[in-house]
VOGU-3710 file (C-alpha; in Angstrom, 3 decimals, decimal comma):
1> xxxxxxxxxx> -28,721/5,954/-1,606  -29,943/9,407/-0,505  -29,004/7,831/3,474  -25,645/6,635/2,486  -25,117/10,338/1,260  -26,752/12,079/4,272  -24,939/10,283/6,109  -20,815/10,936/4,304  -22,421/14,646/4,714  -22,244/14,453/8,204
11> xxxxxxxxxx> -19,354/12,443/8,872  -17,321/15,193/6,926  -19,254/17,720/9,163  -18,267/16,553/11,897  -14,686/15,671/11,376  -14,138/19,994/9,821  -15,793/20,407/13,180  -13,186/19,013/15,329  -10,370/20,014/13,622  -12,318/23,778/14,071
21> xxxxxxxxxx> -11,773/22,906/17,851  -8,197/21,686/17,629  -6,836/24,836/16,129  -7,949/26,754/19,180  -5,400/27,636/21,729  -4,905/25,273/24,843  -4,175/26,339/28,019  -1,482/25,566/30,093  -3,534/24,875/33,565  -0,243/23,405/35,440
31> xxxxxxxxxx> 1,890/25,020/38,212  5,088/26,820/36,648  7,545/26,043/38,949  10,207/28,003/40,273  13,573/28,241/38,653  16,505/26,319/39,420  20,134/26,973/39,240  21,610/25,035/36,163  25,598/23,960/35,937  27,283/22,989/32,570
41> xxxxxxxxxx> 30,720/21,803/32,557  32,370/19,356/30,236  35,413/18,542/31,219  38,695/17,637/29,463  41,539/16,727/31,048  44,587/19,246/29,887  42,128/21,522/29,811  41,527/24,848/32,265  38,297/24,034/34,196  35,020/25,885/33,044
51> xxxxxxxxxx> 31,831/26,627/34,256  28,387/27,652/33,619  25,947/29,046/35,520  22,144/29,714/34,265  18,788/29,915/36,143  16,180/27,421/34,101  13,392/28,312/32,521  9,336/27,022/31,854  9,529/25,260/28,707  6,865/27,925/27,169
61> xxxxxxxxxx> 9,275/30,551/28,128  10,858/31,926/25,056  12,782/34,963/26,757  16,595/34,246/27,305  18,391/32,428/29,447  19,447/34,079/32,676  23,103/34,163/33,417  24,706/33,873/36,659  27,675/35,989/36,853  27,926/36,151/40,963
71> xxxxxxxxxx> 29,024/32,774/42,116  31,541/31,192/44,065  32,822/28,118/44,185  34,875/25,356/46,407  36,873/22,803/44,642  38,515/19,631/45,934  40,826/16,922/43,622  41,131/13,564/45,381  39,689/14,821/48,482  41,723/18,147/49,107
81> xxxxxxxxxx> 40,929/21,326/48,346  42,447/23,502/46,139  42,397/27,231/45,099  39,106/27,633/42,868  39,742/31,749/42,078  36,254/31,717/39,404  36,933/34,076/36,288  33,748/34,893/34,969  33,839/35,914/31,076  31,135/37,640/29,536
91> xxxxxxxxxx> 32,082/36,635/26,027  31,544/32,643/26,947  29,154/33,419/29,911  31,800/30,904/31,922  33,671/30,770/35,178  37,283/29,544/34,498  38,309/28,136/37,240  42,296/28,192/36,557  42,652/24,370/37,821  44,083/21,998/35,019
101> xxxxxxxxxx> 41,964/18,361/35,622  43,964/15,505/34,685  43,470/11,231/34,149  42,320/9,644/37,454  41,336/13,283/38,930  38,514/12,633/41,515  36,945/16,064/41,526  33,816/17,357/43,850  32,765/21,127/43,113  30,784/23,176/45,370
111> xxxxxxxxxx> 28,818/26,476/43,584  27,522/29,385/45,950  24,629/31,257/44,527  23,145/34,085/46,533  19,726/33,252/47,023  19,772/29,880/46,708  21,124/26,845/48,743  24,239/25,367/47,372  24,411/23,017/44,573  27,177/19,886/44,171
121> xxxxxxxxxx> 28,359/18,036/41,540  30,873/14,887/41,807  33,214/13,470/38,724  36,412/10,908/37,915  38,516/12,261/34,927  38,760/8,655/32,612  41,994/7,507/31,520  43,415/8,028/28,326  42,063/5,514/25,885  45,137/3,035/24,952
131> xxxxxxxxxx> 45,198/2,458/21,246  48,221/0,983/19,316  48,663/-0,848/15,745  47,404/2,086/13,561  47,183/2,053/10,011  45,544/3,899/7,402  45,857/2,617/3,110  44,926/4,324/0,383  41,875/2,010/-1,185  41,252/4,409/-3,837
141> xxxxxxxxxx> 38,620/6,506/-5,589  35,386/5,548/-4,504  33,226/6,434/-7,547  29,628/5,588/-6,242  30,547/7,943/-3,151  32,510/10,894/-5,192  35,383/10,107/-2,389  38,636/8,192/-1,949  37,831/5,746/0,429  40,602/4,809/2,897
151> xxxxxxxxxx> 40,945/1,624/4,913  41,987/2,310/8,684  42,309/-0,209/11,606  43,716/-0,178/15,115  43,933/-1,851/18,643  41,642/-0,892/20,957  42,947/-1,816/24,893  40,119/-2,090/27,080  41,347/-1,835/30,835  40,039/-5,120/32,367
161> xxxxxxxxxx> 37,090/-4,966/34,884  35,537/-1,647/34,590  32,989/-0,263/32,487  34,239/2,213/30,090  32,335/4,375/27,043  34,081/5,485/24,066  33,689/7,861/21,177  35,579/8,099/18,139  36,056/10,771/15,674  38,046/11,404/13,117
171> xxxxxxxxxx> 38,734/14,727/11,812  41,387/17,103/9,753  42,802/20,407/7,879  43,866/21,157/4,829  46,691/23,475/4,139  46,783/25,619/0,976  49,955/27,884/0,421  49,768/30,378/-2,411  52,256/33,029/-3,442  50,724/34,763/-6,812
181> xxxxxxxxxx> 47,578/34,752/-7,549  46,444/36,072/-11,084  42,868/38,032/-11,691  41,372/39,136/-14,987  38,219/40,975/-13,583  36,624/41,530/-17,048  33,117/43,058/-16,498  30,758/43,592/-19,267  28,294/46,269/-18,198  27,532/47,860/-15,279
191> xxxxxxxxxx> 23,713/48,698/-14,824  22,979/51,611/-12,883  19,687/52,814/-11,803  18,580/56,102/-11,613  14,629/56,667/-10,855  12,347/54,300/-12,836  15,116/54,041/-15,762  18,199/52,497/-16,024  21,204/53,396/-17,789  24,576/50,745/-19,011
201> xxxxxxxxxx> 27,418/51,511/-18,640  30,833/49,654/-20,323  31,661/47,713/-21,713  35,049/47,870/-19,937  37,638/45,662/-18,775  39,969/45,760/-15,743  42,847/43,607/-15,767  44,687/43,154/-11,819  47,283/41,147/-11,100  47,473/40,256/-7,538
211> xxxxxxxxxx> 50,903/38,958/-5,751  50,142/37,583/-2,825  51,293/35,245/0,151  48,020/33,444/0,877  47,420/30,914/3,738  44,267/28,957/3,776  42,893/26,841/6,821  40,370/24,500/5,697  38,814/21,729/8,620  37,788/18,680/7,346
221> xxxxxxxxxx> 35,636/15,931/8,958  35,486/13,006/7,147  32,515/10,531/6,881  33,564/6,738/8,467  31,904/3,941/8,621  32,571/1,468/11,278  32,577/-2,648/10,422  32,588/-4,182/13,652  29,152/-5,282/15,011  30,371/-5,629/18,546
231> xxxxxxxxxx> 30,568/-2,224/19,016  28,135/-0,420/16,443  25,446/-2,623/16,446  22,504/-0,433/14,402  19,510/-2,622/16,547  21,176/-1,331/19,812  23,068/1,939/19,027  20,799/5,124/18,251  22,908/7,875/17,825  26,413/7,463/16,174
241> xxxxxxxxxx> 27,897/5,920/13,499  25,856/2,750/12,769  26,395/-0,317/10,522  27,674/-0,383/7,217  25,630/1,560/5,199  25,733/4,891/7,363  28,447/7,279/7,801  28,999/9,569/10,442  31,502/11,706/11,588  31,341/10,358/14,960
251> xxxxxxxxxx> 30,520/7,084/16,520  29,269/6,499/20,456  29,800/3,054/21,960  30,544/1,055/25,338  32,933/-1,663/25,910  29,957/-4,383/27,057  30,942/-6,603/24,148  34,394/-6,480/24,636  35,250/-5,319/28,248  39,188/-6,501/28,845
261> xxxxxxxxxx> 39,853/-6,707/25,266  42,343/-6,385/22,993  40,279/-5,715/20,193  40,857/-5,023/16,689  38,693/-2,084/15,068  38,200/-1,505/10,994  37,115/1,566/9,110  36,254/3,025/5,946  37,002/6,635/5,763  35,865/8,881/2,576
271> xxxxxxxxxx> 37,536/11,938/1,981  36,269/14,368/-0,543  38,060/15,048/-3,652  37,909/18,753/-3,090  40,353/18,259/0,053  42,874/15,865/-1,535  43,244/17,578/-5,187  42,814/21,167/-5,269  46,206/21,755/-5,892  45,191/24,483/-8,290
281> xxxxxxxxxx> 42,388/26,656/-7,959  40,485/28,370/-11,012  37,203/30,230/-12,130  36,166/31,206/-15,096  33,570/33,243/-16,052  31,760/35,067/-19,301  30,729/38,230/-17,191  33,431/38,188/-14,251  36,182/37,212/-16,061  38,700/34,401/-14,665
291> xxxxxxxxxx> 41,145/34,185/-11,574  43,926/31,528/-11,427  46,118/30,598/-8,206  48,869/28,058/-8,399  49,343/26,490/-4,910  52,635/26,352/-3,726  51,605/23,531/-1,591  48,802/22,027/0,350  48,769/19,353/2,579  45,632/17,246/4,288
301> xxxxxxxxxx> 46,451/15,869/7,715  43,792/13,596/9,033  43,580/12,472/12,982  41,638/9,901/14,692  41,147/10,973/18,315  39,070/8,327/20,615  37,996/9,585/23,839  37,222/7,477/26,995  33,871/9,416/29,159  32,600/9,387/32,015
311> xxxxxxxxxx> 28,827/7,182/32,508  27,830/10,920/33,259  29,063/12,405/30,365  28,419/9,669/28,153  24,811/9,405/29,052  24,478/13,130/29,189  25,393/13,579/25,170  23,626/10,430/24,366  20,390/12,305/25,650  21,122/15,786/24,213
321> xxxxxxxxxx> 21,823/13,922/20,897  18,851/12,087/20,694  16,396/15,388/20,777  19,169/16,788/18,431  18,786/14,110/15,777  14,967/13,735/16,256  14,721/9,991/16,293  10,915/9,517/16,084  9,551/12,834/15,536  6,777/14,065/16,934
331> xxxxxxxxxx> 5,511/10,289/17,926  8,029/9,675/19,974  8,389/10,233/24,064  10,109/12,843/25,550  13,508/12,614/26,705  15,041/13,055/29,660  18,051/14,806/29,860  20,722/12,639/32,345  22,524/15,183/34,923  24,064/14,334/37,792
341> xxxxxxxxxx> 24,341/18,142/39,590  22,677/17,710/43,277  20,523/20,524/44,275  19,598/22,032/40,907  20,054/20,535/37,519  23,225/19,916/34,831  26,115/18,167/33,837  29,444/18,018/35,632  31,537/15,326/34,050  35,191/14,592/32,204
351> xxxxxxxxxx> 37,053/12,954/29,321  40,286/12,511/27,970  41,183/11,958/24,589  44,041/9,750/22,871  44,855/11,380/19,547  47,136/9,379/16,729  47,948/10,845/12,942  45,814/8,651/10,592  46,994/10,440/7,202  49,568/13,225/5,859
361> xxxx> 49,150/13,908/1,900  51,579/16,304/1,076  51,174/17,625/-2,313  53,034/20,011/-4,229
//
């Protein structure tokens, strides 16, 4: 017995020990290589052309990014070149570039940095997505959720023979138009300290009656769940809106399953209540008193907007998203962020968006 016991003794020993050594520092023994010029540029087509410019950094480096505000660049669309007169801006740290891409737009960008040799970057703007035979019904309050739950399908088009990657999102504002707005600011006491005592002051009341033309601008992004397997499939898909029983607010996905397809795609959209029924606005309180606004209106308008990327794009966010979202933790392997910049590192890659109205509740 007295072994047994020596010998717990020393396993415990042993294992305070080595967690002793594992809190101590570890040096980084590797070579810290030398920084490389780093392009961003996510491209949509109706959109002015921007660009940023960074140097990168060790990945033990905490201090900031480094900007790159003295670059030039050469610009060519389907082979020519065109006028690329850079803008920087110091408020988005970008170059704007003044040209407009649009669908089909084979674009090749050169950037000069003093210093360093020149770095290249090579992109086709996607087509607009083709959807038709939208419809969105009201399927009512969804109790379990605290929503009402819509119903949407549509027609996706998928050209025929080419690989194309989608994602779809489906977002909104609320309007809220007020005219008069009523406040009763009752306040009971005021405390007021002086030193180490304080004194009360009141009870008074202050009554204010506020006449007002008030706008409010509220987004929405609704959660949607998407029922078609060929397209979300939760064993395949790690990032997005996946299966049934998950809702998302948007949802990646490629046209493998259905390339050349007419294909028909269902939904279930919630929308909170707060959007859809705050058609008057209230509080009430014992120590603050109450305010009271009649709306003169509001209105939710809801959008679906599917966008067509580029592989570069599309594999770029799918990479970024995946540290984002933290799939695995700390067991699982680093990622490896997908670029396709030549000569230093980045993204330089398109998309273009179809947009259709999905809902318009008018209230008052």
């Amino acid at each position: 017995m007295k072994t047994r016991i020596a010998i717990i003794i020393a396993a415990f020993v042993t294992l305070f020990a080595s967690c002793d050594k594992m809190e101590q520092p570890i040096l980084f023994n590797g070579d810290v290589g030398e920084s490389q010029v780093v392009m961003q540029s996510r491209l949509s087509s109706g959109d002015s052309m921007r660009i940023r410019l960074s140097y990168s950094r060790f990945f033990l480096d905490a201090s900031p990014f480094r900007m790159i505000d003295n670059a030039t660049f050469e610009l060519k669309v389907n082979g020519s070149p065109v006028p690329a007169m850079a803008n920087y801006s110091d408020t988005g740290y970008c170059y704007y570039l003044g040209y407009v891409p649009v669908p089909g737009d084979v674009l090749d960008i050169t950037a000069h940095v003093p210093g360093h040799d020149p770095i290249t970057a090579h992109t086709v703007m996607p087509q607009a997505p083709s959807i038709t035979n939208v419809s969105a019904f009201y399927a009512g309050y969804n109790v379990d959720e605290g929503m009402h739950q819509y119903t949407v399908s549509f027609r996706l088009n998928d050209p025929v023979g080419e690989t194309n990657y989608y994602v779809l999102s489906i977002a909104g504002t609320v309007v809220e138009i007020c005219s008069s707005r009523e406040i009763n600011a009752t306040r009971v006491y005021d405390t007021i300290p002086v030193g180490d005592t304080t004194y009360i002051v009141g009870p008074y009341t202050v009554y204010d009656t506020v006449i007002t033309y008030d706008t409010g601008l509220v987004d929405v992004h609704p959660d949607f769940t998407c029922h078609d397997y060929l397209i979300a499939d939760p064993q395949a898909d790690l990032v997005g809106g996946m299966g049934e029983s998950y809702y998302y607010s948007e949802l990646y996905f490629d046209d493998s399953k259905i390339n050349g397809l007419q294909h028909e795609i269902q939904l279930t959209v919630l929308i909170n209540g707060y959007y859809m029924d705050r058609y008057y606005d209230t509080w009430d309180d014992p120590y603050y008193g109450y305010s009271r606004c009649n709306y003169d209106s509001t209105s939710l308008n809801v959008t679906m907007s599917l966008t067509s990327y580029s592989r570069d794009l599309y594999l770029y966010e799918q990479t970024t998203n995946s540290i984002d979202f933290e799939l695995g933790g700390i067991i699982s392997e680093p990622v490896q962020i997908h670029c396709n910049v030549e000569g230093g590192i980045g993204i330089f890659a398109g998309k273009t968006t179809t947009t259709v109205p999905l809902i318009n509740n008018n209230g008052k």
